[in-house]
TORVEX-937264 format. One record per residue (C-alpha): x, y, z. Coordinates in steps of 0.05 Angstrom, whole numbers, padded with zeros to 5 digits, always signed. Layout:
// residues N
XYZ
...
This chain:
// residues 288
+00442-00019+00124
+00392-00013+00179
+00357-00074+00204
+00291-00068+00223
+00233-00099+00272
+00160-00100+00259
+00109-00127+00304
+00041-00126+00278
-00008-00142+00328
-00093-00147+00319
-00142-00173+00372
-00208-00179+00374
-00254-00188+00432
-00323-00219+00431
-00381-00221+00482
-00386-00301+00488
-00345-00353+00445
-00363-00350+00369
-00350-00393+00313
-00290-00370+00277
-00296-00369+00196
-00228-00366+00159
-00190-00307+00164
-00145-00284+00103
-00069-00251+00125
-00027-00208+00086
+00032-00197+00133
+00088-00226+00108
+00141-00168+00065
+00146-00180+00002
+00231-00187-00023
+00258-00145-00064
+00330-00122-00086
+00328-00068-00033
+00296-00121+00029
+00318-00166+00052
+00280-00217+00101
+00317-00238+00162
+00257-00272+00193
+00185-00278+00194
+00139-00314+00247
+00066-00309+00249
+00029-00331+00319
-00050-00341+00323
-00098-00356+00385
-00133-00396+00386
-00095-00459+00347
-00108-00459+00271
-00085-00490+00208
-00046-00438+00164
-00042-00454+00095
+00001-00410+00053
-00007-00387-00025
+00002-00321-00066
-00043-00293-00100
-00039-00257-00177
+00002-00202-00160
+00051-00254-00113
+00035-00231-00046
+00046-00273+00004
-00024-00297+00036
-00034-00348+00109
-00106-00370+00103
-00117-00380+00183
-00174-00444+00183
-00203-00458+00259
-00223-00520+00290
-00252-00486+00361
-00295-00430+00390
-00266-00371+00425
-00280-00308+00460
-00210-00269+00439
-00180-00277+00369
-00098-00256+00374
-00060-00254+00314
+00006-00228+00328
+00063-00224+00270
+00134-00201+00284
+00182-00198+00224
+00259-00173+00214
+00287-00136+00154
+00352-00113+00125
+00344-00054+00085
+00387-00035+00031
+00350+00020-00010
+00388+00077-00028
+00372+00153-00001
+00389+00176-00073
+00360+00120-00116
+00376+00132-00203
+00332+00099-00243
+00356+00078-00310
+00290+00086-00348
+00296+00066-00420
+00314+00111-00483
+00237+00097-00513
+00206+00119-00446
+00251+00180-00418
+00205+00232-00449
+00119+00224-00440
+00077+00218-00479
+00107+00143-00491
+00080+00075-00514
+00087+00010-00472
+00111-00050-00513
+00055-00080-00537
+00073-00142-00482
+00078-00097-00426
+00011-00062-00450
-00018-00123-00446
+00008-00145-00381
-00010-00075-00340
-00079-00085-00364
-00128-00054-00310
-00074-00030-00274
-00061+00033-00330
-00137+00043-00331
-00176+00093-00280
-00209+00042-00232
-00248+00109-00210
-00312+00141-00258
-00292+00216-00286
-00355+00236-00321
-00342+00306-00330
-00267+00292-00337
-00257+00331-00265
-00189+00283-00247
-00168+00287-00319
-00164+00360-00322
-00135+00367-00250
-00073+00316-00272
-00073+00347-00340
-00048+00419-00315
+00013+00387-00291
+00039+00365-00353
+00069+00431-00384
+00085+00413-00452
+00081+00354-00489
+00135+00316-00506
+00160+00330-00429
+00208+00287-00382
+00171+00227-00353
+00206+00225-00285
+00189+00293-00278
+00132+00296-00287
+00104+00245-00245
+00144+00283-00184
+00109+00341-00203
+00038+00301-00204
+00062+00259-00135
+00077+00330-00108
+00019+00367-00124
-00029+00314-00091
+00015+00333-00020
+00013+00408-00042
-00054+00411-00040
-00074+00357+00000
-00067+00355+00080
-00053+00300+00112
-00098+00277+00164
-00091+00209+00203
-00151+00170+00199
-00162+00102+00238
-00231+00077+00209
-00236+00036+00151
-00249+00059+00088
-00208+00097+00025
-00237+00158-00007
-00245+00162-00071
-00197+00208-00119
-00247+00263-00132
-00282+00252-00054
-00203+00280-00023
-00193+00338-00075
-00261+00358-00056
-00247+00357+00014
-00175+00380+00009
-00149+00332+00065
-00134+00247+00070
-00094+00192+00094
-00039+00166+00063
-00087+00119+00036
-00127+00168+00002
-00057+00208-00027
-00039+00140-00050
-00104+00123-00078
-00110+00191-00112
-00041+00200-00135
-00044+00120-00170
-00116+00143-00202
-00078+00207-00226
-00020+00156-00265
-00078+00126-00292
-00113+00179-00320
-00046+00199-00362
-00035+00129-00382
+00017+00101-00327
+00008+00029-00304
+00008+00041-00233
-00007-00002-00172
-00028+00014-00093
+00024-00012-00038
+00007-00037+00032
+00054-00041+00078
+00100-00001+00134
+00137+00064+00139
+00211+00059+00172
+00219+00125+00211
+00275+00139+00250
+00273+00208+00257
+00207+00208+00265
+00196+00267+00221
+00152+00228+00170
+00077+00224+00162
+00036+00163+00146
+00037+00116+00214
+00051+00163+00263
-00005+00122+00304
-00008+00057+00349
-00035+00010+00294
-00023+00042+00225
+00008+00016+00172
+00027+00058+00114
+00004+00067+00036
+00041+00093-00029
+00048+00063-00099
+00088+00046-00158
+00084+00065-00225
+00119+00025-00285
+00160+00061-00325
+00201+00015-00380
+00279+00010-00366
+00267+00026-00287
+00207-00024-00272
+00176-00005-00217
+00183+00065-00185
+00157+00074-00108
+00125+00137-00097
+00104+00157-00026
+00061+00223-00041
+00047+00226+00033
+00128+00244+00047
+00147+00281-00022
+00188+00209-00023
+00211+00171-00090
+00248+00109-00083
+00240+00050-00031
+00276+00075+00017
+00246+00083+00088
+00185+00037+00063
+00172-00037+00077
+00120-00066+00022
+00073-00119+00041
+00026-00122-00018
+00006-00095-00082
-00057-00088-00108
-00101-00058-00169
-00144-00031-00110
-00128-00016-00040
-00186-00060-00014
-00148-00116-00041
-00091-00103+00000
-00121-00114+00074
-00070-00138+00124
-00124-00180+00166
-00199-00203+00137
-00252-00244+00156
-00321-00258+00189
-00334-00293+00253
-00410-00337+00259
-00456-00279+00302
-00482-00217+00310
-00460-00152+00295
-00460-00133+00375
-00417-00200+00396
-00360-00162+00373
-00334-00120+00434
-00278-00086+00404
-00207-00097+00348
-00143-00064+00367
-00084-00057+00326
-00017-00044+00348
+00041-00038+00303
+00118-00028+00318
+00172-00010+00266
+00244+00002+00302
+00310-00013+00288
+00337-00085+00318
């Protein structure tokens, strides 16, 4: 059971002292059966009122409020973990839902809502028909086949580490043939969609011990994959950046419909575009 350390770091530096507007946090990991959290503490300069909620999809959120001006905005998170995830993870997905095509119960239908809809417009049915070849027959194994979808996107997808903001768009990365694990994540959850999955994106780190994994390879990444609800099972991780299934090796933060929703660190400061002198990032996931 390793324990692990994260220390998420973000400055920002600013030309003269501006007027700070709130700034929204998701930092905090989110519990689950396989993580455990040991300890969280989040520290912000300069001094300001954190008031903590979750929002719709329970994510932890610290809405930072400040009283004072400054030149250098530091907010600095460092968090253990015990994880307990299994290398080999068996999911017991229910009788109804082993084979796809397969219905939702009519209060889980309901409950998915946007999430099992394409968030992403398909006019001439280009995603559709790109999912569509990997489902061989029809009725077909539902684990399966979403390992064959979550495989193909990293088949014929490179990966390519990409610090500026912004997600592509599902059809944008198959017509460029290369992403982030944002975009594989983005694509691969639009893909779930398209065949009628509820699926959701997932914000948060990538454990790496061997070092032999993509995704935040860099100073100041965090990492992206989703989940998919299949009946019986719940909620399946799938990291298409690492040909991964199961939670193991990842740390969730937040979940989202989209993967704007799922920023670690927003908000505005009162200025001009050129007072901000630079933001730098700098994240650390090792063992304790």
């Amino acid at each position: 059971m390793p324990r692990v350390a994260i220390t998420h770091n973000t400055t920002y530096r600013y030309t003269t002292a501006v007027a700070l507007a709130p700034h929204r946090m998701m930092l905090r990991p989110r519990e689950t059966r396989d993580l455990t959290l040991v300890a969280f503490d989040l520290d912000i300069l300069p001094a300001a009122r954190i008031d903590w909620s979750h929002d719709v999809a329970g994510n932890a959120i610290a809405a930072a409020t400040f009283a004072a001006s400054s030149d250098v905005l530091t907010i600095g998170a460092r968090t253990i973990v015990d994880l307990t995830a299994p290398v080999w993870p068996v999911f017991a997905i229910a009788a109804s839902a082993i084979s796809y095509p397969f219905i939702y119960a009519a209060d889980d239908w309901t409950d998915l809502g946007t999430l099992a809809s394409p968030q992403y417009a398909d006019h001439a049915g280009r995603l559709s028909d790109w999912v569509e070849a990997f489902v061989m027959q029809r009725p077909t194994d539902t684990l399966s086949l979403l390992k064959d979808v979550a495989n193909g996107v990293t088949a014929q997808i490179t990966y390519q580490s990409r610090e500026t903001e912004g997600t592509q768009g599902p059809l944008e990365t198959l017509d460029r043939g290369w992403g982030s694990c944002r975009d594989f994540a983005v694509l691969f959850a639009e893909a779930a969609r398209t065949l009628g999955f509820g699926a959701r994106l997932v914000s948060g780190y990538l454990y790496d011990p061997t070092g032999d994994r993509l995704g935040s390879a860099a100073t100041g990444s965090t990492h992206a994959w989703v989940e998919v609800f299949v009946p019986g099972a719940g909620w399946i991780p799938f990291d298409p950046t690492n040909r991964a299934i199961g939670s193991a090796n990842l740390i969730p933060v937040a979940v989202a419909r989209k993967i704007e929703q799922v920023a670690p660190v927003s908000g505005s400061f009162f200025g001009t575009g050129v007072d901000l002198i630079s933001m730098d990032i700098e994240v650390r996931v090792e063992d304790v």
